[in-house]
N, C-alpha and C positions, 0 to 999 in steps of 0.2 A: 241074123236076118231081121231079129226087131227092131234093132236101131235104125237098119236101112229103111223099113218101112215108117218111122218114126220119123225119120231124116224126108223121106219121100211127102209123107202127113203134114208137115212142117212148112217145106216149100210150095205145098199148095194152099196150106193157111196163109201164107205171108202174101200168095196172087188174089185170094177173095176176100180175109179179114186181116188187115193190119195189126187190129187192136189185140185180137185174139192170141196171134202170131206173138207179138209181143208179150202178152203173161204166160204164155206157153216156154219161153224161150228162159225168161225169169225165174218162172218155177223150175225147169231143169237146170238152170246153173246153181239155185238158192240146196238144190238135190242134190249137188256135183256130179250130175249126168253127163258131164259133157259131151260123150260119144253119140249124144241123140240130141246135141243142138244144130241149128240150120247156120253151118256157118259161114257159107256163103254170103247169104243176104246178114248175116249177124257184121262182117266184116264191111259191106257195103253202107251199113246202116251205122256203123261208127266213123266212116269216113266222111257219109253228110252230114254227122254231126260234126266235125272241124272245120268243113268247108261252112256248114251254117254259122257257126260261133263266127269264122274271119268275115263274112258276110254281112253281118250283122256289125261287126265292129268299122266296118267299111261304111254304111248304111249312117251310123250314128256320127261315124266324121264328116260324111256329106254333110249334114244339118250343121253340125258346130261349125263347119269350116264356113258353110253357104252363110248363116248369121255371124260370122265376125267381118265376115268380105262386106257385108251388107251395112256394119257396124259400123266396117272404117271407111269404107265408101261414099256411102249418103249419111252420115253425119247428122242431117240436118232432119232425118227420118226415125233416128232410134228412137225408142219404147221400151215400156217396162216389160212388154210382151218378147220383144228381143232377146233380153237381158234374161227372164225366164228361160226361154229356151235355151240359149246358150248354158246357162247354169243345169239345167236339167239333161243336156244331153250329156255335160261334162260328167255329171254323178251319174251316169248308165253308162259313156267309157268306163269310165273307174273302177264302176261296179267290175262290169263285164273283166276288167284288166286282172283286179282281184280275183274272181271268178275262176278266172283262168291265167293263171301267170305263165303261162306259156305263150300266150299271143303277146309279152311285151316284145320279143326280138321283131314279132312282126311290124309292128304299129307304125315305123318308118317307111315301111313298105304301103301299108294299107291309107299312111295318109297320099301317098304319090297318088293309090290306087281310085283314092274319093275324091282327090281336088277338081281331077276336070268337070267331074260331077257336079260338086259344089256352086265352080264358077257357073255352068249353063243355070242351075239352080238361080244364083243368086241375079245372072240378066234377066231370070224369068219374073222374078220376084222386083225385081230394081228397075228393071228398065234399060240398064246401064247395056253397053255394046260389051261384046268380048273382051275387045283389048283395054277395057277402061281395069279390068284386073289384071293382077302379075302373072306370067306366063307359069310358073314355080307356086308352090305355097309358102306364101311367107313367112309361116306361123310355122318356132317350132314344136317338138311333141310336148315339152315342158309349159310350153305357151300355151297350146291347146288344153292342157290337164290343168291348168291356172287358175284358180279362183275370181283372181283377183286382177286376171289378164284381159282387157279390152284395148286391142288395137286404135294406136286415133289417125285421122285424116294424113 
């Protein structure tokens, strides 16, 4: 019966204090308590961590995709401020790839997932109509993680 109360204790720390909930749950597994962790919300809370990491790896291909469309696009506009970004979003995929080697099978997926993003991004940014980009991304994963890869006109 103390673990149920313990378990009951648990679930209502995780509806009023987050942070608490969390070193509560920490110290009993660091204990191998595990019979008095909340694992409900312990389960839920590993799942938005995946869904945040692919999120987030979605989020950063927006930007490199939107600055390369913009790259090879308007031409006549690029900057070292471009060229920056680009460079810096690539070293935070990579990172984040590293990080987690398990989101490589996805990254095929998650650029489909950020291109349309990209494109409205880059008319925002450009000026340029819809259709003046490729319907597809034309970039592939290898091209995107490229150092040394700028798209030209």
């Amino acid at each position: 019966m103390v673990a149920l109360t313990c378990i009951d204790e648990l679930t209502n720390l995780y509806e009023i204090d987050y942070d608490a909930w969390l070193h509560r749950n920490l110290e009993l597994l660091r204990q191998s308590r595990f019979t008095e962790l909340d694992v409900e919300h312990r389960v839920e809370e590993m799942e938005d961590l995946g869904r945040k990491d692919r999120g987030e790896l979605i989020s950063r291909l927006v930007i490199l995709i939107a600055h390369l469309l913009k790259w090879q696009f308007q031409p006549a506009h690029r900057s070292f401020s471009w060229r920056g970004s680009i460079a810096e979003q690539r070293m935070r995929v990579a990172r984040q790839l590293k990080l987690s080697p398990s989101l490589n099978p996805f990254l095929s997926q998650a650029i489909c997932e950020a291109y349309d993003d990209a494109v409205e991004l880059a008319c925002e940014e450009t000026g340029l109509p819809l259709d003046a980009f490729p319907r597809d991304c034309p970039y592939l994963p290898t091209q995107l993680l490229d150092k040394g890869f700028f798209p030209e006109s």
